[in-house]
Every structure is written in structure tokens, then in C-alpha cells.
C-alpha positions in Angstrom: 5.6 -2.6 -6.1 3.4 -4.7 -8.0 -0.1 -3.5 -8.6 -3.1 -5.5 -6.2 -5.8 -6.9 -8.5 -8.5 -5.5 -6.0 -9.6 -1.9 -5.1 -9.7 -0.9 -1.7 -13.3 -0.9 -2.0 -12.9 -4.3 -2.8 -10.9 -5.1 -0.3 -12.8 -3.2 2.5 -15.9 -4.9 1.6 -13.9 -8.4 2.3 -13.1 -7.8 5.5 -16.4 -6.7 6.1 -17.9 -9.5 5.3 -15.4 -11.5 7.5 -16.4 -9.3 10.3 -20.4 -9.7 9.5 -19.8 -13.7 10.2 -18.5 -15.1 7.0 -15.7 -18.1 7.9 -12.1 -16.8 6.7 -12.1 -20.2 4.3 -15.4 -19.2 2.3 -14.8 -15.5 2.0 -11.2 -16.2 0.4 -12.4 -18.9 -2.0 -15.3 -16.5 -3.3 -13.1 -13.7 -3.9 -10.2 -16.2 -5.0 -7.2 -15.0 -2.6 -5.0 -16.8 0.0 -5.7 -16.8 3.9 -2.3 -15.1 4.0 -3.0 -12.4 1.9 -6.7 -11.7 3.2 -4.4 -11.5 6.7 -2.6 -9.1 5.0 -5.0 -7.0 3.6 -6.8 -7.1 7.0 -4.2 -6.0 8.9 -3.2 -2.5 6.3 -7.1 -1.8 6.3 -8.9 -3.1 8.9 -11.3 -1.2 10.8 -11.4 1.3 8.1 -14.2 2.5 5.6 -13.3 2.7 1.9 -12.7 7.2 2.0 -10.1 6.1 4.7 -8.2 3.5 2.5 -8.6 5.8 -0.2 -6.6 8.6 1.7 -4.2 5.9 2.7 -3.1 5.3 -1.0 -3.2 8.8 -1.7 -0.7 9.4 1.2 1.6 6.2 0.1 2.1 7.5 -3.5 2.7 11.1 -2.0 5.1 9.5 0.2 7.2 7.4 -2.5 7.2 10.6 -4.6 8.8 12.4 -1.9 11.2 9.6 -1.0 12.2 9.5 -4.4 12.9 13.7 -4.8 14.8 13.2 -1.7 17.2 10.4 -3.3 17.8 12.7 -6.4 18.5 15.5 -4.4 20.8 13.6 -2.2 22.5 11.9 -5.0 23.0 15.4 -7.6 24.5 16.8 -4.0 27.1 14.1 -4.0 27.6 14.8 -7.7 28.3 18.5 -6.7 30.7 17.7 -4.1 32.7 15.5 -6.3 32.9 17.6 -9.0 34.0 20.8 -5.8 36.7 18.2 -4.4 38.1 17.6 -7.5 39.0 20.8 -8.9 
């Protein structure tokens, strides 16, 4: 997944400033991003402060990392069967 050019500080503070009153239109063209991706980063981190969004990208890369020891596992057990069935 490709690396976001903003911090979730960053991006908290955005939506903040959305939410203090700032039109959609002038808060994108400061911070030089697309309605649709302000949308997007609204709607993985709004309503929550920059220690929350923090913990949220801790929790994703612990989740990936366990996604991905459960794929090796699963595949070296297929290996193992193969190799059992074989002989």
C-alpha cells in the first residue's frame, strides 16, 4: 500500500478545520488534495484526535504483520502435506 504524503496529525487537523467552518473547496486547495480523497481521509479518521489515529496505524501494521505469518504458515503447511502425500 502506497505510503500517504500526510501524517495523521496532518490529516486530523484537516478535518478539523472542515469541522471549525472551513468550505471543503478551500481546505483541499490549501493543503493541495482532492475532495475525494479529503472524503476519504474523513471517513477512516473522523471524529478522532491524533493519539487515536495514531493507535489506528499501529493496530493496521500489527494486523498486516499477522496476516502475513498467517499466509506463511498456511502455505509451509501445504508444503508439508505435499511432501507427506507424496512419500
Amino acid at each position: 500500500m502506497r505510503k500517504s504524503r500526510f501524517t495523521e496529525a496532518q490529516i486530523v487537523g484537516m478535518i478539523k478545520e472542515q469541522e471549525a467552518g472551513m468550505p471543503t473547496a478551500e481546505v483541499c486547495r490549501k493543503h493541495g488534495l482532492s475532495q475525494g480523497t479529503f472524503y476519504k481521509f474523513k471517513s477512516k479518521y473522523g471524529g478522532m484526535e491524533v493519539s487515536d489515529a495514531a493507535k489506528l496505524k499501529s493496530l493496521e501494521d500489527e494486523n498486516a504483520k499477522l496476516k502475513r505469518l498467517l499466509a506463511d504458515t498456511m502455505l509451509d503447511n501445504v508444503v508439508l502435506k505435499d511432501l507427506l502425500g507424496k512419500s
